[in-house]
C-alpha positions as CSV (number, residue, x, y, z in Angstrom):
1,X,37.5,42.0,155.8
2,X,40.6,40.2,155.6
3,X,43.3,41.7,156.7
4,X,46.4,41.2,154.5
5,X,49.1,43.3,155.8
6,X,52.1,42.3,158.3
7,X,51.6,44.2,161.6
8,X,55.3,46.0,161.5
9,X,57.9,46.1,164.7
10,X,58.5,49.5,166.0
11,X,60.6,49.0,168.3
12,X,63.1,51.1,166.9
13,X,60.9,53.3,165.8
14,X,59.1,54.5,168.9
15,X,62.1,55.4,170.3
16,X,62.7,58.6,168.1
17,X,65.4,60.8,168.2
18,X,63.8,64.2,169.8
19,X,62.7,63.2,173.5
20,X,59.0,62.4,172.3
21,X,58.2,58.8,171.7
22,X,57.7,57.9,168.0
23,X,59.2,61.3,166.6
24,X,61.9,61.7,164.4
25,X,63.0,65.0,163.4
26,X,65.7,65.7,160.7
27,X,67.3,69.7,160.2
28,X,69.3,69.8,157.1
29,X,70.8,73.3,158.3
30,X,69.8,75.0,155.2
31,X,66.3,76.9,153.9
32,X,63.2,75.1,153.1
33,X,60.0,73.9,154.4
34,X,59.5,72.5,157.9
35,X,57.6,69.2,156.5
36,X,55.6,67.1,159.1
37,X,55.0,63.0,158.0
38,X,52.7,61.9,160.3
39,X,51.3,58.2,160.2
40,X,49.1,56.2,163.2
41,X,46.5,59.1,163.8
42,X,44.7,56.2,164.2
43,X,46.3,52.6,165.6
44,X,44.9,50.4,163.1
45,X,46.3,52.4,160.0
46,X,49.0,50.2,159.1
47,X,50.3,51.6,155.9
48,X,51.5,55.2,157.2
49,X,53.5,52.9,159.8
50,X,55.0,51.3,157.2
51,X,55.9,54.3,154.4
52,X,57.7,55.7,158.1
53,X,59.4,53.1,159.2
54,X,61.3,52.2,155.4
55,X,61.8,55.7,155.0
56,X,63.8,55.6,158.1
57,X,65.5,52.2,157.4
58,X,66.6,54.0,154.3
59,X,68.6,56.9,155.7
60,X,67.1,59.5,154.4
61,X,67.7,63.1,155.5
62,X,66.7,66.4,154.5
63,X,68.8,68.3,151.7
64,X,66.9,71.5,152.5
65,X,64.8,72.9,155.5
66,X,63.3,70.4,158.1
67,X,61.9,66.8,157.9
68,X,59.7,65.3,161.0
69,X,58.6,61.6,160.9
70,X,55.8,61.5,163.5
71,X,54.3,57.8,164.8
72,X,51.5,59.4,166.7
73,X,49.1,57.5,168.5
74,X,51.4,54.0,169.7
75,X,48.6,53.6,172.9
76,X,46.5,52.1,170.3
77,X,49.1,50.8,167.8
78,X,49.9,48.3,170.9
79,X,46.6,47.4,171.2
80,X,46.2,46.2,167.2
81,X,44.7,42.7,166.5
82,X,44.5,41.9,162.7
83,X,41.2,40.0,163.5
84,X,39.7,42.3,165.5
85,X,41.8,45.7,163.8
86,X,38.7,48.2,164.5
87,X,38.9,48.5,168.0
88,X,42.0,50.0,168.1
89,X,41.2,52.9,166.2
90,X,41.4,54.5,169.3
91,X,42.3,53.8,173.1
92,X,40.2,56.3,174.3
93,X,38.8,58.8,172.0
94,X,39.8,59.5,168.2
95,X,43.1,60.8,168.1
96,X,41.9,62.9,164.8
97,X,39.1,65.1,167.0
98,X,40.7,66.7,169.4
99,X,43.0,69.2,168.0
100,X,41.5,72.5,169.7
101,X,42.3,74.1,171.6
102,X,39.8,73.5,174.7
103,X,40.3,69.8,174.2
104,X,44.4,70.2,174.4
105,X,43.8,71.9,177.7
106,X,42.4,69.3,179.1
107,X,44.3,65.7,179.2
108,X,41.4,64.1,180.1
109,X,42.4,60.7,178.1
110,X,45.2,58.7,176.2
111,X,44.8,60.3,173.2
112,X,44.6,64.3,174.6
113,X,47.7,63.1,176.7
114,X,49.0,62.1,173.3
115,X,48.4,65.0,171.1
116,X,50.2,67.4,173.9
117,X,53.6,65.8,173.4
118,X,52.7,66.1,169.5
119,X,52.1,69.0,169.8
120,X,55.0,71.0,169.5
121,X,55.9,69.3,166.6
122,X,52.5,70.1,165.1
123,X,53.1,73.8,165.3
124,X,56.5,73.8,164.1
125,X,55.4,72.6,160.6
126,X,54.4,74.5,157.7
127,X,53.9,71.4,155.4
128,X,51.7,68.4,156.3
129,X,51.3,64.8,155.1
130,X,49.0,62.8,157.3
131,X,48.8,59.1,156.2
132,X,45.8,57.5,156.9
133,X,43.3,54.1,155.5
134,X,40.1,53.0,155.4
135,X,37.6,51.4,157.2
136,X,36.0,49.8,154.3
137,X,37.5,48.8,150.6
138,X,37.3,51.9,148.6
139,X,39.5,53.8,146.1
140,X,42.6,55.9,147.6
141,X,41.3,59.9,147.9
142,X,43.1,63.0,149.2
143,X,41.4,65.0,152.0
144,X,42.4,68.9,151.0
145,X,40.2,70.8,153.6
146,X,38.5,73.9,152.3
147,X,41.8,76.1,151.2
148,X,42.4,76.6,147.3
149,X,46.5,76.5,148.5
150,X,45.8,72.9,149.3
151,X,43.5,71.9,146.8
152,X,46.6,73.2,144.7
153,X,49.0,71.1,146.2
154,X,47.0,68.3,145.9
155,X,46.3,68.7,142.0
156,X,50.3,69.1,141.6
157,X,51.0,65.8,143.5
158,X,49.1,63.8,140.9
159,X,47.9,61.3,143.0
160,X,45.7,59.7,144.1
161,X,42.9,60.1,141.7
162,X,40.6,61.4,144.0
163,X,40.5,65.2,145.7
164,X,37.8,65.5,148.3
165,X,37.8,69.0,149.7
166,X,35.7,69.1,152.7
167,X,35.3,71.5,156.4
168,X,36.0,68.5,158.7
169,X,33.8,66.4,161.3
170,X,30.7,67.5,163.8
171,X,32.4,65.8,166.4
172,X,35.4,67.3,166.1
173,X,38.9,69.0,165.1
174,X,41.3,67.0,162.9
175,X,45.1,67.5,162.8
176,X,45.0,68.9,159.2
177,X,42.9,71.8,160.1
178,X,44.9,72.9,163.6
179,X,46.0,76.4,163.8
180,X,48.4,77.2,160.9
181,X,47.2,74.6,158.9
182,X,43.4,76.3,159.0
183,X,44.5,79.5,158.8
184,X,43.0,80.8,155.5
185,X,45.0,84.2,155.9
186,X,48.1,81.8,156.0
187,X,50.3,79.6,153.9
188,X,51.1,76.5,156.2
189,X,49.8,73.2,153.6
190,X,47.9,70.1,154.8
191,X,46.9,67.5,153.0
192,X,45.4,63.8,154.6
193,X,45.7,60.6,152.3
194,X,43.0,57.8,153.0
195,X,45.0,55.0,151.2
196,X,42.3,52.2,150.9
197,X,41.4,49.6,152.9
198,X,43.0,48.8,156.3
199,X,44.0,45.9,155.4
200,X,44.6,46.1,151.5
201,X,48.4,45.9,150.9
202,X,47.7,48.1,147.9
203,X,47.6,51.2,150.7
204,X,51.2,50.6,152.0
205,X,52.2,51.5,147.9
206,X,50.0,54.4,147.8
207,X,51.2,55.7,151.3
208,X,54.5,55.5,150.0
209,X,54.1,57.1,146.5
210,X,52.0,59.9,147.9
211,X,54.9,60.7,150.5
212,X,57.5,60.4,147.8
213,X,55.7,63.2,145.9
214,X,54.8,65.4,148.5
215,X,58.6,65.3,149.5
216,X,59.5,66.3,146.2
217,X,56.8,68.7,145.8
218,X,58.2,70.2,148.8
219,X,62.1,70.8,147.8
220,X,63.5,68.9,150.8
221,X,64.8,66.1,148.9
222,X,65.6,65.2,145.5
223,X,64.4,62.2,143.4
224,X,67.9,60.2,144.1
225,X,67.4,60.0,147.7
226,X,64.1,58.5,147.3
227,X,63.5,54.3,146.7
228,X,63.3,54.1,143.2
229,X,59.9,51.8,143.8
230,X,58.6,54.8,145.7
231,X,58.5,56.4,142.7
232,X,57.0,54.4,140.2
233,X,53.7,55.3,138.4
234,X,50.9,53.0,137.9
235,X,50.5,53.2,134.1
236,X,49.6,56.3,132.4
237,X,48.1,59.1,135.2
238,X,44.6,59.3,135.3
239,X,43.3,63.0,135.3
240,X,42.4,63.7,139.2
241,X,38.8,64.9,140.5
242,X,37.7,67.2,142.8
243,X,34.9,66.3,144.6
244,X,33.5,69.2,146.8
245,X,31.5,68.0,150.0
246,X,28.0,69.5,150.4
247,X,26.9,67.9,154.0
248,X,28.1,65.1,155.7
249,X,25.6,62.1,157.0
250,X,25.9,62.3,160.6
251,X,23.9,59.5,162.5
252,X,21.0,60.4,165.0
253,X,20.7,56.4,166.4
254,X,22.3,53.4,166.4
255,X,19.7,52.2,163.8
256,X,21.0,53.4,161.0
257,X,21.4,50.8,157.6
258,X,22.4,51.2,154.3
259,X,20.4,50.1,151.6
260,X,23.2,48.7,149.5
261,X,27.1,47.9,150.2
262,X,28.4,51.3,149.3
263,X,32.2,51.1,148.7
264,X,32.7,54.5,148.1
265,X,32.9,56.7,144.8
266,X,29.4,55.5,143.8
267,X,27.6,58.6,141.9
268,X,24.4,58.0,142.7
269,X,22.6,60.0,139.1
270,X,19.0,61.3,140.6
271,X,18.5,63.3,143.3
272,X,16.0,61.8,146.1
273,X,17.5,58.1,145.8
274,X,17.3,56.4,148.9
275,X,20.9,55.2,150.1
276,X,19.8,54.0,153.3
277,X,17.8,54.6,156.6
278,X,18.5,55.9,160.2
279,X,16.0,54.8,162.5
280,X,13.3,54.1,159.9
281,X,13.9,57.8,158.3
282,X,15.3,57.7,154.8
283,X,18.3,59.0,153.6
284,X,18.3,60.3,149.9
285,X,20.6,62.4,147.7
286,X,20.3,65.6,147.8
287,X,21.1,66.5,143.9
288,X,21.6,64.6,140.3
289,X,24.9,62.8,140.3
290,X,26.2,62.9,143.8
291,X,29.1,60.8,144.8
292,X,29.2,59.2,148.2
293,X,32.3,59.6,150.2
294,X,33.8,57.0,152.5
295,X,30.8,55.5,153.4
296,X,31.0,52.9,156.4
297,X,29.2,52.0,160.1
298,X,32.1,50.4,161.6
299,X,32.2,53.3,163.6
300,X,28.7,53.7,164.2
301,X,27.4,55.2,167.0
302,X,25.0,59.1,167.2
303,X,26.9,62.0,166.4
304,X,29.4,59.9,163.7
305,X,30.0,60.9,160.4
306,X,28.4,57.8,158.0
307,X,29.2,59.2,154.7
308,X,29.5,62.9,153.1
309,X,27.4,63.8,150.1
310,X,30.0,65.6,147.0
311,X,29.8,66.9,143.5
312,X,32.1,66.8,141.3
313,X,33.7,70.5,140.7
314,X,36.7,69.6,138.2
């Protein structure tokens, strides 16, 4: 895939303003929400990077309660080649599995090292956007987590089109389920945005009208602070769609193939259709009309997460 958008300089940025490199943290001395941006989860995920970095060449600050601006994982960010924009993902391991506690306890690599400096920062919010993209092309899609308070959230942003409410990964903990924001006794909110493609400039707009929303949503700034492009609808709203994950595909070998070029979003209409096969074994669909879910084997290697089987709930 080509990749089509301009690798940004953060020079600035990394700096930040709190003491922890790439964090930017904003207290309007009044009520509200303590809302977390986060972007760079992963180094090759451009568009978060981007959404941050106008939002702080604009000036904005919080009218109410707390804004943090969080460029998280900068080891791999430096480490980005357009042509070659997959292997720095990560620098050591993903920077979106290690968010238990166990794993935080011991800063056995870059990325554990990494997510103990974000760490206080984490905790501190009860409201999270966490910007992310896509290995392969595929239509923008919220990740709500299993909560009804964020599958809520999600349905009042309005965007994307796509709600895909799912427990997480085998191989590990992501940032939007951490402490507070798993809490199901709790009220913290987390929502991730998979913006498209990597490389698609289309995902720098949609990181930066899903953080527009979500800011409003939140009541910590108000429509005039914001860039007006920011805010700009694409046509008339298309009703969203929740899409409730049954299992995910988790490869058992490195043979694993697909048996078409799955984008994503495909609802596959009978049950036992053959999308594929790991080491010789198919894999079907489990029910009538499933949808696969970020399909891709960029990544692959046992004990990844290939694509997640959903039904459509609403």
């Amino acid at each position: 895939m080509i990749f089509k958008i301009d690798t940004p300089d953060l020079t600035q940025e990394r700096a930040g303003n709190t003491g922890t490199p790439g964090v930017w943290h904003f207290d309007s001395g009044k009520p509200g929400p303590s809302v977390l941006i986060s972007a760079l989860i992963h180094g090759n995920e451009l568009c978060g990077a981007w959404a941050l970095k106008d939002l702080l060449a604009s000036g904005l600050k919080p009218e109410n309660g707390k804004l943090t601006l969080a460029f998280c994982n900068l080891a791999a960010f430096d480490r980005f080649d357009p042509l070659a924009h997959d292997t720095s993902r990560f620098a050591d391991e993903d920077l979106n599995r290690v968010w238990t506690e166990q794993k935080l306890a011991e800063p056995s690599t870059l990325e554990r090292q990494r997510a103990a400096e974000l760490l206080p920062w984490v905790k501190q919010a009860d409201r999270l956007l966490d910007l992310h993209s896509m290995h392969e092309p595929s239509p923008p899609l919220l990740v709500t987590g299993i909560l009804q308070r964020n599958i809520d959230v999600g349905l009042r942003l309005g965007v994307p089109r796509h709600l895909v409410v799912d427990a997480g990964h085998k191989d590990g903990t992501r940032m939007r389920d951490y402490a507070q924001f798993g809490d199901p006794e709790g009220q913290a909110l987390a929502l991730l945005v998979e913006c498209g493609f990597h490389g698609d400039p289309s995902s720098v707009r949609i990181a930066k009208q899903t953080t527009a929303r979500f800011l409003l949503e939140s009541g910590v700034v108000s429509a005039g602070q914001l860039p007006a492009e920011w805010q700009e609808r694409d046509g008339q709203d298309i009703a969203q769609q929740v899409l409730q994950v049954t299992e995910p595909v988790v490869a058992k070998s490195k043979n694993l193939t697909f048996s078409s070029p799955w984008q994503g979003m495909e609802c596959i209409e009978h049950a036992g259709t053959t999308i594929g096969h790991d080491d010789g074994v198919p894999i079907v669909t489990p029910y009538d009309n499933c949808v696969l879910v970020m399909p891709s084997l960029r990544q692959l290697v046992p004990g990844v997460t290939v694509v997640r089987f959903a039904r459509q709930v609403h």
